[in-house]
C-alpha positions as CSV (number, residue, x, y, z in Angstrom):
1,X,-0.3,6.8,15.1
2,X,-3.7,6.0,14.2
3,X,-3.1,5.9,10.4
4,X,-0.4,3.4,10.0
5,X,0.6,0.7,6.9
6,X,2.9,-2.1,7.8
7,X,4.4,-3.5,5.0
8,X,5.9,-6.6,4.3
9,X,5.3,-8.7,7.3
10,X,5.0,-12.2,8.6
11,X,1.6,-12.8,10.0
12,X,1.0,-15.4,12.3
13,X,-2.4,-16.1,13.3
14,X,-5.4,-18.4,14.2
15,X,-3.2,-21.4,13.5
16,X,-1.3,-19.7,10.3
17,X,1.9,-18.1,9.4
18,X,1.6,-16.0,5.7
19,X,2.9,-12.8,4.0
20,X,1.1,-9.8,4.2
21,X,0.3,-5.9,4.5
22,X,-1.3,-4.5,7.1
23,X,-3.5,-1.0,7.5
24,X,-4.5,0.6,10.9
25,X,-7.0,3.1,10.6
26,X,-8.8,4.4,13.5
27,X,-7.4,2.1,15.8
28,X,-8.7,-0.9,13.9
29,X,-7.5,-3.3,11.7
30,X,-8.7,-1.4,8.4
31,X,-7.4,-4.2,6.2
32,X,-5.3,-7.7,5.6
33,X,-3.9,-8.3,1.9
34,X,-1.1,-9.6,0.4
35,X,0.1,-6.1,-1.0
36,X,-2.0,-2.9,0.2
37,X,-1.7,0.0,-2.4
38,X,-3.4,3.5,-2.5
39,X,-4.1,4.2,1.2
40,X,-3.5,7.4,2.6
41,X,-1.0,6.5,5.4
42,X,0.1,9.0,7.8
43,X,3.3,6.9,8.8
44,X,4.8,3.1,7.5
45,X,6.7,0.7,8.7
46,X,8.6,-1.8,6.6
47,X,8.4,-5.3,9.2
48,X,10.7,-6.4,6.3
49,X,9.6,-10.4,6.9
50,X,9.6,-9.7,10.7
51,X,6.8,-11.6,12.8
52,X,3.5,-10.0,13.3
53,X,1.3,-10.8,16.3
54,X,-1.5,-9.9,18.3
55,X,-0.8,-8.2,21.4
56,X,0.1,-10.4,23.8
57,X,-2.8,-10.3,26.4
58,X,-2.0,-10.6,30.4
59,X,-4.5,-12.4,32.5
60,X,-2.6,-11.7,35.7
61,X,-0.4,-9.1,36.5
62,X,-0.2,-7.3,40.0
63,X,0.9,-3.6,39.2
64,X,0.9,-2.6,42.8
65,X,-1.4,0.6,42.2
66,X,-2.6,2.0,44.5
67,X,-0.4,1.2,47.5
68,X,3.0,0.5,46.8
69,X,4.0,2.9,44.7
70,X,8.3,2.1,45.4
71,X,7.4,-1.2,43.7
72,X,5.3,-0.2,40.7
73,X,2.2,1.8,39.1
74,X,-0.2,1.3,36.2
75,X,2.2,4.1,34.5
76,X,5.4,2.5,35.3
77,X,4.5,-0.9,34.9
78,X,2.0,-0.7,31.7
79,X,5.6,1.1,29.7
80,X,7.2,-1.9,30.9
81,X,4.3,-3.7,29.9
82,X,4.4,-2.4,26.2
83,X,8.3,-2.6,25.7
84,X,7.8,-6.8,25.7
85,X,4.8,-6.5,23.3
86,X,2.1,-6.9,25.5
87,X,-0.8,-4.6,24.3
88,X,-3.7,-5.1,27.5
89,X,-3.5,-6.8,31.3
90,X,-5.8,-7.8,33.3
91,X,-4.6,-6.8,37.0
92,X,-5.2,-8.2,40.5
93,X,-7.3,-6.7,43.2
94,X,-4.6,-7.5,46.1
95,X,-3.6,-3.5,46.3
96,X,-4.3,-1.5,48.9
97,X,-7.0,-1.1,49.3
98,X,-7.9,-4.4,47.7
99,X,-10.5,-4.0,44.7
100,X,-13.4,-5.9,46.9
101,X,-15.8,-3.3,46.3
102,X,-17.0,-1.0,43.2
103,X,-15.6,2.2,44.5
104,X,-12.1,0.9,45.0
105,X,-12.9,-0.6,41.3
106,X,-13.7,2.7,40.2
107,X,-11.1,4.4,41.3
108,X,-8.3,1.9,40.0
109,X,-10.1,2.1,36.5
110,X,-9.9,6.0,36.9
111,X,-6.3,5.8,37.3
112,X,-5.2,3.6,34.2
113,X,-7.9,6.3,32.1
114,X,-5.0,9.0,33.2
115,X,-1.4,7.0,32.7
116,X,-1.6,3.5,31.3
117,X,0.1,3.0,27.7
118,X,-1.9,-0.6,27.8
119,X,-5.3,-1.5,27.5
120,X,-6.7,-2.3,30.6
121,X,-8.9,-4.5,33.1
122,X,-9.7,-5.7,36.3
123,X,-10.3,-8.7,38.8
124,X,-12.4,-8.0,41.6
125,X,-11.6,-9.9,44.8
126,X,-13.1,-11.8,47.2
127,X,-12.9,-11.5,51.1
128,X,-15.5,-13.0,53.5
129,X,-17.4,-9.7,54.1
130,X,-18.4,-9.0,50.6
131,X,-19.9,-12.0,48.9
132,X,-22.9,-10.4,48.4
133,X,-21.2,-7.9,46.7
134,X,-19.7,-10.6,44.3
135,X,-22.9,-12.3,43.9
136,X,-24.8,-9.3,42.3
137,X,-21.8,-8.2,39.9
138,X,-22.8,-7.4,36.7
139,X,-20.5,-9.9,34.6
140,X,-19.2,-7.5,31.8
141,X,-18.1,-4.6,34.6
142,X,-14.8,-7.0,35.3
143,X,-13.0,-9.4,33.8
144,X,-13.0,-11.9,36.7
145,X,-13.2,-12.7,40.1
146,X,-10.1,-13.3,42.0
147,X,-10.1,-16.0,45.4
148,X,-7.4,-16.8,47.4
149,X,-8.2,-20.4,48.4
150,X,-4.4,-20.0,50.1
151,X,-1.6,-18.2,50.7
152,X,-3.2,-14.7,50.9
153,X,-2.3,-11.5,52.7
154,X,-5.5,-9.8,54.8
155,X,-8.5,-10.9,55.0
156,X,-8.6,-12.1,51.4
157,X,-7.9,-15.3,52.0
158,X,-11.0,-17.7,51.9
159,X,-10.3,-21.1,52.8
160,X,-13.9,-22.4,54.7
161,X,-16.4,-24.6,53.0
162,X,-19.2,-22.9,53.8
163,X,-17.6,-19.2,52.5
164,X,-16.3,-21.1,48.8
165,X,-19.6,-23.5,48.2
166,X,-21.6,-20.1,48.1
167,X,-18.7,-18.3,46.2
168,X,-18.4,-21.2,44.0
169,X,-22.6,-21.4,43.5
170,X,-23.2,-17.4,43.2
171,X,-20.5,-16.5,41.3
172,X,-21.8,-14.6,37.8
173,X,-18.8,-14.2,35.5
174,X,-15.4,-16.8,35.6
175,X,-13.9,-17.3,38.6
176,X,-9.7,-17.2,38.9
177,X,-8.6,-18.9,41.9
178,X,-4.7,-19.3,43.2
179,X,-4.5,-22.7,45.1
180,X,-2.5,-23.6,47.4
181,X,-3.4,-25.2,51.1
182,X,-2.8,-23.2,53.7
183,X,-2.4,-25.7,56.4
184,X,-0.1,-27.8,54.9
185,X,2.4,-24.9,54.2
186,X,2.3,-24.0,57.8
187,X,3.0,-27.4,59.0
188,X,6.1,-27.4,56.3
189,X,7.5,-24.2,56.8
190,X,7.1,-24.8,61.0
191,X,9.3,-28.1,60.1
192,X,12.2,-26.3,58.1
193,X,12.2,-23.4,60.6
194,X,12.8,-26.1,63.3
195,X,15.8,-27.5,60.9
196,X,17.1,-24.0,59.5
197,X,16.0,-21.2,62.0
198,X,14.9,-17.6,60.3
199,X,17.7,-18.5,57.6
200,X,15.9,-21.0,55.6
201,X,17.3,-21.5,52.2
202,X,16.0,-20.5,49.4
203,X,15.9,-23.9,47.5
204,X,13.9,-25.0,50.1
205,X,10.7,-22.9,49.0
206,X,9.4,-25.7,46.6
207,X,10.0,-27.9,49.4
208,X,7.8,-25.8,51.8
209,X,5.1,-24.6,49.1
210,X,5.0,-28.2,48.1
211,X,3.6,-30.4,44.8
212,X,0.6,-31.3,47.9
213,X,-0.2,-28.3,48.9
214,X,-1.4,-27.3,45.3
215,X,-3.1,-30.5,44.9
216,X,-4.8,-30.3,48.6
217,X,-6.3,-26.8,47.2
218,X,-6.7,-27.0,43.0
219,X,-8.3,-30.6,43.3
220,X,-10.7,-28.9,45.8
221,X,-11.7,-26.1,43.5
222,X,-12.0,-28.6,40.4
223,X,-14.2,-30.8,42.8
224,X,-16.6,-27.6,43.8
225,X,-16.7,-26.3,40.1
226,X,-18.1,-29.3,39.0
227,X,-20.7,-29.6,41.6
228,X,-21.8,-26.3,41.3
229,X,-21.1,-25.9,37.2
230,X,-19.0,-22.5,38.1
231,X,-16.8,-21.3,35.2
232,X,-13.5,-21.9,36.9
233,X,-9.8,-20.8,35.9
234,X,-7.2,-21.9,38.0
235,X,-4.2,-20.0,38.0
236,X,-0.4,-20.6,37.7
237,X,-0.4,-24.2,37.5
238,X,3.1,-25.8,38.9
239,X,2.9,-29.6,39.0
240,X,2.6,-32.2,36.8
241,X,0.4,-33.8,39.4
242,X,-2.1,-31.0,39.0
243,X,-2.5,-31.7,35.1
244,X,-4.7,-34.7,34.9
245,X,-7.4,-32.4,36.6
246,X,-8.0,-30.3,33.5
247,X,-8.8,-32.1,30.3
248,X,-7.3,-31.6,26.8
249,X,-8.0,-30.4,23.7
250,X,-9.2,-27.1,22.2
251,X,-10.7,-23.8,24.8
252,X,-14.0,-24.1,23.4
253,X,-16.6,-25.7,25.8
254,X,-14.5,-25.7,28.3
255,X,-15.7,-25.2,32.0
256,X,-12.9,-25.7,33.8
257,X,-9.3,-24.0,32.4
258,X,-6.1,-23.8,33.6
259,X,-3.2,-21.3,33.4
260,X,0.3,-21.5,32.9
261,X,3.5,-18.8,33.7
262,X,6.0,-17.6,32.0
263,X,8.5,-18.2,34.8
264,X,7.1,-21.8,35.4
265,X,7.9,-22.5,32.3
266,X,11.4,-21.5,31.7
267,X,13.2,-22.0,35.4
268,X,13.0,-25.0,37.8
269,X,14.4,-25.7,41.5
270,X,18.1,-25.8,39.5
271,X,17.8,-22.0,39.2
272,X,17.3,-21.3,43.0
273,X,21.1,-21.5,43.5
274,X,22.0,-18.6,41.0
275,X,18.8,-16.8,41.9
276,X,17.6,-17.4,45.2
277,X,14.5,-14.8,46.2
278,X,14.7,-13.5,42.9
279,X,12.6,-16.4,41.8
280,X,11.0,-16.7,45.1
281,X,7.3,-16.9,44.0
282,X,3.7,-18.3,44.8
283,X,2.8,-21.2,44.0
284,X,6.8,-22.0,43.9
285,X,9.1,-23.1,40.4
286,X,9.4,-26.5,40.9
287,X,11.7,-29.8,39.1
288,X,12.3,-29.6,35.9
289,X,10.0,-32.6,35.7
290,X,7.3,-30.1,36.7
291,X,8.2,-27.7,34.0
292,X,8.5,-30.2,31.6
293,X,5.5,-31.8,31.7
294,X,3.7,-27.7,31.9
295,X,5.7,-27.4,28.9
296,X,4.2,-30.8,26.9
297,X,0.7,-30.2,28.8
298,X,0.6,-26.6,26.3
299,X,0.9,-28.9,23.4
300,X,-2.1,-31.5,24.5
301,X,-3.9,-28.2,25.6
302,X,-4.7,-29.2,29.2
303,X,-2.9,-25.6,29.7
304,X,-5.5,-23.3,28.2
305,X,-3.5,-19.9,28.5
306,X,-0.1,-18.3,29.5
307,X,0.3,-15.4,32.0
308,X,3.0,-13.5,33.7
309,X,2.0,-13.3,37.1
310,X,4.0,-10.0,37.0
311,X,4.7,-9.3,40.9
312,X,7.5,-6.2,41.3
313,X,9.8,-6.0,44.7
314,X,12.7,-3.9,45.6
315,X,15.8,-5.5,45.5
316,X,16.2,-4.6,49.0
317,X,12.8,-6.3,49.8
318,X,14.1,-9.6,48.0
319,X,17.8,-9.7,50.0
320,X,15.4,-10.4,53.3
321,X,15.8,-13.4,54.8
322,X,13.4,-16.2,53.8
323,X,10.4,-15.4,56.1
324,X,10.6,-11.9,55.1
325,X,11.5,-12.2,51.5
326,X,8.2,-11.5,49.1
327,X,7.2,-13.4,46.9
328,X,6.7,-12.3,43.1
329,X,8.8,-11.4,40.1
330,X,8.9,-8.6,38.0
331,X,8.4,-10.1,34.1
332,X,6.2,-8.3,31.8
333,X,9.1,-6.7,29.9
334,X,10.6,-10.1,29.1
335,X,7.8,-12.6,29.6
336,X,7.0,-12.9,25.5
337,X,10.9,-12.6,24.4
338,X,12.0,-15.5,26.7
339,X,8.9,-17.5,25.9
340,X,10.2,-17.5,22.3
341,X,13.4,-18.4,23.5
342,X,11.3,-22.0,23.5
343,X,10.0,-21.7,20.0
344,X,13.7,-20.7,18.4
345,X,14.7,-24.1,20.5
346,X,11.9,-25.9,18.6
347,X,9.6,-26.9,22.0
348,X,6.5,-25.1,21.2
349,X,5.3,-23.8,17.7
350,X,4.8,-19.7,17.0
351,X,1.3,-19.9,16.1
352,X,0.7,-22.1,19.9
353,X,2.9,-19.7,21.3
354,X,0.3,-16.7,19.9
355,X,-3.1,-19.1,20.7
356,X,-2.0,-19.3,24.3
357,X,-0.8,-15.2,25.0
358,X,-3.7,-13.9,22.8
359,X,-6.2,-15.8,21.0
360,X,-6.9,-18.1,23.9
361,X,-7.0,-15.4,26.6
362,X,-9.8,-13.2,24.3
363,X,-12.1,-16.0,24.1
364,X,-11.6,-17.0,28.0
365,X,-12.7,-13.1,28.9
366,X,-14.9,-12.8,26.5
367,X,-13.0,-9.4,25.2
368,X,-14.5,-7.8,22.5
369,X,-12.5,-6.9,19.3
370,X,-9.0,-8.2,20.5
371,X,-6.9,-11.3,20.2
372,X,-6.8,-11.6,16.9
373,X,-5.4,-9.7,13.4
374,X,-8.6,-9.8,11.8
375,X,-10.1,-7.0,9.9
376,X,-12.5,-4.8,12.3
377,X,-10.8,-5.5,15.2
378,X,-8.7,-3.6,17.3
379,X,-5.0,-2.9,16.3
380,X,-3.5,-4.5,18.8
381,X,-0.2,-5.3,17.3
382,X,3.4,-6.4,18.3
383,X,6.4,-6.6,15.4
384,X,8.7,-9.3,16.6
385,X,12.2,-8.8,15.8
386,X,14.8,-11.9,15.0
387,X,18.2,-11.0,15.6
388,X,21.0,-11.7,14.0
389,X,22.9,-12.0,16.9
390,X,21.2,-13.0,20.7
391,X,21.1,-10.4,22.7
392,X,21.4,-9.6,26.5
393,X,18.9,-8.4,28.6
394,X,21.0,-5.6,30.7
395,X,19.8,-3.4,33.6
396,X,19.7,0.1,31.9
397,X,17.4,-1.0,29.7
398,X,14.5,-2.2,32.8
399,X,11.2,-0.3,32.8
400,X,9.9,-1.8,35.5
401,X,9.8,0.8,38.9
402,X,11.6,-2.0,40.8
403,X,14.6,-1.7,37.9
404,X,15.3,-5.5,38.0
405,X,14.8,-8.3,36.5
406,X,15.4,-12.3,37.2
407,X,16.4,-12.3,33.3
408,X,18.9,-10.0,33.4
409,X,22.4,-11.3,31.7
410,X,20.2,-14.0,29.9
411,X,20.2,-13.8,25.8
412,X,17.5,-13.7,23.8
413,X,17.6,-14.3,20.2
414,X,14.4,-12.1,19.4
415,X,13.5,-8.5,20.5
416,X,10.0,-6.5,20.3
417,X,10.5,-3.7,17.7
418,X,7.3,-2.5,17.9
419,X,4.0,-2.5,20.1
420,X,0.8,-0.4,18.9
421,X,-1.9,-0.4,21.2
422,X,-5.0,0.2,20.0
423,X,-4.0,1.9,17.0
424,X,-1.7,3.8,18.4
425,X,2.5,3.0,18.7
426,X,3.4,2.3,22.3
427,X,7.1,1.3,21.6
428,X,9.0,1.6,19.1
429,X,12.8,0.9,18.3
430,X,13.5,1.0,22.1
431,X,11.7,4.0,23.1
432,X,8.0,4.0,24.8
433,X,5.8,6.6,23.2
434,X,4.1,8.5,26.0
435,X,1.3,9.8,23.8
436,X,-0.5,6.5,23.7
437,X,-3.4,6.0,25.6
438,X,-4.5,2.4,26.4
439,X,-8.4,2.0,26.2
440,X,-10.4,-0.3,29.0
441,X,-11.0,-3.5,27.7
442,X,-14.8,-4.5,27.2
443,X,-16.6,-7.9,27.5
444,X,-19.2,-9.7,25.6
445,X,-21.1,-11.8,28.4
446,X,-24.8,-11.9,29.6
C-alpha cells in the first residue's frame, strides 16, 4: 500500500478544513490538489467527503513490553493502536526492565523493528543510579526523558533535591515528568485506610491523590525548570489549580509545556460510581470543574498537547481491592473517536482537536517528516468516518491484550475507517493489516 490515491476527501490541517485528493507514493505524501489525475495508483480509496487527518501522534503510552506480556505488547497494543487512527507512540521506560540504560533501549527498539504496525519511539528513564547516563544522551537517540517526581514503582522514583537540580541542570533533550507528591499521598491514603480499612472506595482515589499533591510536585518542577532553563513537559495535567503555571498561547517558544489526557478530559469523580477501578489512574480524574477548565485551558493553549496515557490491566487485576487495584487504562483504540465526541458537541474545534494529537506533538519532539499532510512528508494518515447513526463501542471488537475497555457501551458518532502508517494501510474497514511495518520515528535536535 505504498502507491495509494485518496479521492475526494476533507482535509483538515494546520488550522484549515478544504477539499482535496491525495497521493501516497513511497510512503510520502507525493502530492495535495484539488483533483489528482493521471497517476499510476496501485489501489484508491474514495473518502467520499470523509475527514482526513494526520496520524494522531501518542506522547505517552505504556505498552507493557517487555515484562507483562498478559497485559500487552508492542504487537498487541500498536493494532490496537492503529484501529483508533493513531499512526506513531512514544512509549514509557517503566517495563521491566525499565529503559534506564542503552541496552535495555536497544533491545525494546529491536522489538517494535519485528511486530509494531505503528511508528515508534522511546522515553528513557531516570532512576538515581544512572544520571550520568542521562546526562551524556545524545538528544536525537530518544524522544524524551521520563522522571517520576512521585508515585513510581522501583527505584524510579526521584523525589530529592539534590538528585532533580542535577537532572533538571544536565538534562540534553526535553524532560517529561509525572507529578505528584509522594508524601502527601501517603499521609492521605494512611488517613482513609484508618476510616475505610483495605476496602477503600473507589471514589475516594481523587480524594487521596489529591488537587495538592499535583501542585506540591508540578509547581516544583515549573520552579526548577525555570532556574535551570531545562526544556520541561509535564505530563497529564488534572487540576485547574495546576493551569496558571503554564502560560497561553501558541507551542512556539515555549519552554515549559503541559500535557493533557484523553480520559481527563471526558470523565470526572461522577464516573467512579459506574466505573470504579476501571478509571482508577495516576494522577486521578478529578470534578468536573477540573475537566472543565482542562477542557477551556486547550482552547487558550495553556494545554500544549493531548495524550492517552494508554496503561492496559487484566480485568482480574482491576476487581482488587483498592490498595491492590493498578492504576491505568487501556485507551488507544478509542482515545481519538471519543475525543471527537467533544467536537460533534461543539467544545473544541476539528482543526484544535488535530493541532493538539499531531501537529503540536511533531513540533514538541522535534519529529522529522510527520504531523502534518504536507507534500514530502510522511503518509501518515487516518480517514475519519461520520456515521449516520452513533455507534457502540462493544467488547468483540477490543484489540487491546487486556480485551477491555472503560468506553465500552458508550456511542460514538464517528469511527476510523482507515489508518496508513507510513505509506502503508494499517486498518482498514475494521480489519488491521498485518503486513504494515511501522518505521522508528527520527528527531531533528542538536
Amino acid at each position: 500500500m505504498s502507491n495509494v490515491l485518496i479521492r475526494n476527501a476533507r482535509l483538515v490541517n494546520e488550522g484549515r478544513e478544504f477539499d482535496a485528493d491525495v497521493w501516497v507514493h513511497n510512503g510520502r505524501i507525493e502530492q495535495i490538489a484539488s483533483s489528482i489525475e493521471g497517476v499510476n495508483a496501485a489501489s484508491e480509496i474514495d473518502a467520499a467527503g470523509q475527514f482526513l487527518l494526520p496520524g494522531m501522534i501518542d506522547d505517552q503510552v505504556h505498552f507493557r513490553d517487555p515484562g507483562a506480556p498478559h497485559k500487552g505488547s508492542i504487537a498487541s497494543e500498536s493494532r490496537a493502536a492503529v484501529a483508533g487512527g493513531i499512526t506513531s507512540f512514544m512509549d514509557m521506560p517503566n517495563t521491566n526492565p525499565a529503559t534506564l540504560t542503552l541496552e535495555a533501549l536497544v533491545a525494546k527498539e529491536s522489538r517494535a523493528a519485528a511486530c509494531s504496525v505503528a511508528n515508534y519511539g522511546f522515553h528513557f528513564g531516570v532512576s538515581q543510579g544512572n544520571l550520568d547516563t542521562v546526562a551524556a544522551l545524545d538528544p536525537r537517540r530518544v524522544a524524551g526523558v521520563k522522571v517520576f517526581m512521585g508515585a513510581s514503582t522501583g527505584d524510579m522514583l526521584v523525589d530529592d533535591m539534590p538528585s532533580l537540580e542535577r537532572l533538571f541542570a544536565n538534562c540534553p533533550t526535553i524532560l517529561l515528568t509525572h507529578c505528584e507528591y509522594s508524601p502527601r499521598i501517603r499521609e492521605r491514603e494512611a488517613e482513609f485506610q484508618q476510616r475505610y480499612g483495605a476496602e477503600i472506595p473507589p471514589v475516594m482515589h481523587p480524594l487521596i491523590r489529591d488537587a495538592e499533591a499535583c501542585y506540591q510536585s508540578s509547581s516544583l518542577a515549573v520552579a526548577l525548570a525555570r532556574r535551570c532553563n531545562t526544556r520541561l513537559h509535564v505530563l497529564h495535567l488534572t487540576t485547574a489549580r495546576e493551569l496558571a503555571l503554564f502560560g497561553a498561547g501558541p507551542l512556539a517558544g515555549k519552554r515549559i509545556t503541559a500535557e493533557v489526557c484523553a480520559h481527563h478530559l471526558l470523565f470526572d469523580d461522577g464516573d467512579y460510581a459506574a466505573l470504579g477501578h476501571l478509571i482508577k489512574c495516576n494522577p486521578a480524574i478529578k470534578t468536573r470543574a477540573d475537566r472543565d477548565a482542562l477542557r477551556q485551558a486547550l482552547l487558550c493553549g495553556r494545554l500544549d498537547v493531548i495524550g492517552s496515557d494508554h496503561a492496559p490491566h487484566t480485568l482480574a487485576e482491576k476487581s482488587r481491592p483498592y490498595g491492590l487495584a493498578p492504576a491505568g487504562l487501556p485507551l488507544v483504540q478509542h482515545a481519538l473517536p471519543a475525543l471527537l465526541e467533544l467536537v460533534a458537541d461543539g467544545l473544541l474545534p476539528l482543526t484544535t482537536l488535530v493541532q493538539k494529537t499531531s501537529h503540536a506533538v511533531a513540533e514538541l519532539f522535534a519529529i522529522e517528516e510527520r504531523g502534518f499532510l504536507r507534500e514530502g512528508y510522511w503518509a501518515d494518515l487516518t480517514l475519519i468516518e461520520r456515521l449516520t447513526q452513533p455507534r457502540a463501542v462493544e467488547a468483540d471488537a477490543i484489540l487491546a491484550h487486556c480485551g477491555w475497555t472503560p468506553f465500552q457501551g458508550r456511542s460514538f458518532r464517528h469511527a476510523v475507517r482507515s489508518t496508513i502508517v507510513s505509506g502503508q494501510l494499517a486498518w482498514h474497514d475494521g480489519q488491521v493489516q498485518d503486513d504494515c511495518q511501522g518505521l522508528p520515528l527520527r528527531y531533528q535536535r542538536g
